[in-house]
C-alpha positions, -999 to +999 in steps of 0.1 A: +820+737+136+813+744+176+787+755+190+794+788+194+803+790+155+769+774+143+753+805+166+777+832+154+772+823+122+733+823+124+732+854+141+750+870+117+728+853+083+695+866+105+711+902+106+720+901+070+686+889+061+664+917+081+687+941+068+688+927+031+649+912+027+629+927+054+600+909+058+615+877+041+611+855+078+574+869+081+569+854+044+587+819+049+564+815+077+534+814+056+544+784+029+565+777+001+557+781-036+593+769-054+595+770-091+623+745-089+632+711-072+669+705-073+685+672-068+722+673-062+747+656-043+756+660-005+790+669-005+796+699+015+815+717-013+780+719-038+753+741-016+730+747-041+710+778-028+746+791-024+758+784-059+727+799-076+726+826-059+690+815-045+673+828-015+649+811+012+622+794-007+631+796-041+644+759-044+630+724-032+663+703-030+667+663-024+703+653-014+720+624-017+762+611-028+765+615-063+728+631-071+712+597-077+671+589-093+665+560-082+628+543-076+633+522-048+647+555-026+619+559-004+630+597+005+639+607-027+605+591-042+589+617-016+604+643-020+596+645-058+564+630-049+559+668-029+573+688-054+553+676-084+519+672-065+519+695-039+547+721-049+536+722-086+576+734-094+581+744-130+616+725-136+635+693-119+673+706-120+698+675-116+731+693-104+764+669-103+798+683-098+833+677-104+859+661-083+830+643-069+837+615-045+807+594-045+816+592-088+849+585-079+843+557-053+821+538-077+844+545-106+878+534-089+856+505-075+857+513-034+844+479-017+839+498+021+811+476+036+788+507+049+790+524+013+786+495-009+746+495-012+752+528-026+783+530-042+765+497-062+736+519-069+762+550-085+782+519-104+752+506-119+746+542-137+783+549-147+795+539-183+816+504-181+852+513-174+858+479-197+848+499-224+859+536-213+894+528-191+909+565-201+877+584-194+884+612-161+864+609-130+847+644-140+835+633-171+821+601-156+803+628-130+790+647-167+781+608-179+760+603-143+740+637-147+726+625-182+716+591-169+703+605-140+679+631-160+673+598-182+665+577-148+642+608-141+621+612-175+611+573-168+606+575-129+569+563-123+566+591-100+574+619-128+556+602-154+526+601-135+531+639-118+556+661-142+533+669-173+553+699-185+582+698-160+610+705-178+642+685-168+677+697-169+711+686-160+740+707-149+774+700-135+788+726-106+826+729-115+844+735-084+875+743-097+856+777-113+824+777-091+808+779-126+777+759-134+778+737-170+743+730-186+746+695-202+714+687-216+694+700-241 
């Protein structure tokens, strides 16, 4: 994306805005008040204020390949630090996705020397392929969601903040754009 793009294509979101939710800049400027924090992954395919349809301060989100909890993730640990003591959000939404790459790299075993930390961290939470050889790369991503709303419900940081924030797990299918609840 050039330059010019990233300004054309803000021009035209700020036109859209005034004319669809006047006001809307003049109340961003005073705070936010989220009901929802939202960890998902950062591939570029899975915007999650596009796919729920949310607008300007309606979600928290916390990004990172292959929407992993983990403790010793400083920004992560932050940012759901904020959103459970400051924020006071309602819900923590973990969103994977299909035909994600981070899932596949750890699943098909990828051994690139700037990724490994991570792709280690994504391995550790996938199911043994020893065990589950035939098992697709998208249901490994369902598999990560449910560990990773698992990892949640015993991060020190929840248990000590989330008293009656509700957890729940979806998985963005990009092959229908069509989000999948798969928890309880």
């Amino acid at each position: 994306m050039s330059q010019d793009q990233l300004r054309q294509g803000n021009k035209r979101f700020v036109e859209k805005m005034k004319e669809e939710q006047p006001g809307l800049f003049d109340q961003l400027k005073e705070g936010q008040s989220p009901d929802v924090f939202l960890l998902s992954c950062c591939d570029s395919r899975v915007s999650p204020s596009v796919v729920t349809g949310a607008s300007l301060g309606e979600i928290f989100v916390h990004r990172n390949i292959a929407n992993q909890v983990a403790e010793d993730d400083d920004s992560f640990n932050a940012s759901l630090y904020y959103a459970l003591h400051h924020l006071k959000v309602k819900k923590v939404v973990i969103m994977g996705h299909t035909f994600c790459g981070g899932i596949q790299a750890a699943w098909e075993g990828n051994q690139e020397e700037e990724l490994k930390p991570w792709i280690e961290r994504i391995r550790k939470n996938l199911p043994d392929r020893a065990v589950q050889p035939c098992i697709s790369v998208n249901e490994v991503s369902r598999k990560n969601v449910i560990k990773q709303v698992n990892n949640l419900k015993n991060h020190p940081i929840y248990q000590k903040y989330g008293h009656d924030v509700n957890i729940e797990g979806y998985l963005f299918h990009l092959e229908t754009g069509e989000l999948e609840k798969v928890t309880d």
